[in-house]
C-alpha positions, 0 to 999 in steps of 0.5 A: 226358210220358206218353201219358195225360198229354198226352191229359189236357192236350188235353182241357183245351184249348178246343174249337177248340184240340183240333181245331187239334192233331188237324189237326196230329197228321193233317198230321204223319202224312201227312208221316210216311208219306210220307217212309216211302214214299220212303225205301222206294223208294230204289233203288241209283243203281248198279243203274240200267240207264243206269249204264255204257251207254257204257261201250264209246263210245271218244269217251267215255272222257275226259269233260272232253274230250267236254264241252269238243269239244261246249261248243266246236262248239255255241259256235261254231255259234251266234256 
C-alpha cells in the first residue's frame, strides 16, 4: 500500500480511530527513536578500562580457582 493509500484508508476510519492510530504511529516513533539511540551508544566491552585491570594479580590467573578458595572461605566462615 502506498503512502497515499494508507492516508486515504485512515481518513475513512471514524474519528476516535484516527486519533487511536496516530497515538500509535507516535508511540511507535518513541519506540523507534529510542532503539536509535541505544544502539548508537554501543560501545566495545573491550575498549572498557576495567577490561584487564588484573591482569598483573598472580592470585588471579586461574579464576576457577580464585572463585572456589573464595566460595569455600565464605562458606566456612558462615556454618
Amino acid at each position: 500500500m502506498e503512502m497515499t493509500g494508507i492516508a486515504q484508508e485512515i481518513t475513512s476510519l471514524p474519528l476516535e480511530t484516527q486519533r487511536q492510530v496516530i497515538d500509535f504511529v507516535a508511540f511507535l516513533k518513541t519506540r523507534y527513536i529510542t532503539w536509535q539511540m541505544v544502539k548508537a551508544k554501543q560501545i566495545r566491552l573491550v575498549d572498557e578500562p576495567f577490561i584487564g585491570m588484573w591482569r598483573e594479580r598472580k592470585d588471579m590467573q586461574d579464576s576457577t580457582t580464585w572463585v572456589q578458595n573464595l566460595r569455600h572461605c565464605e562458606w566456612e566462615h558462615n556454618l
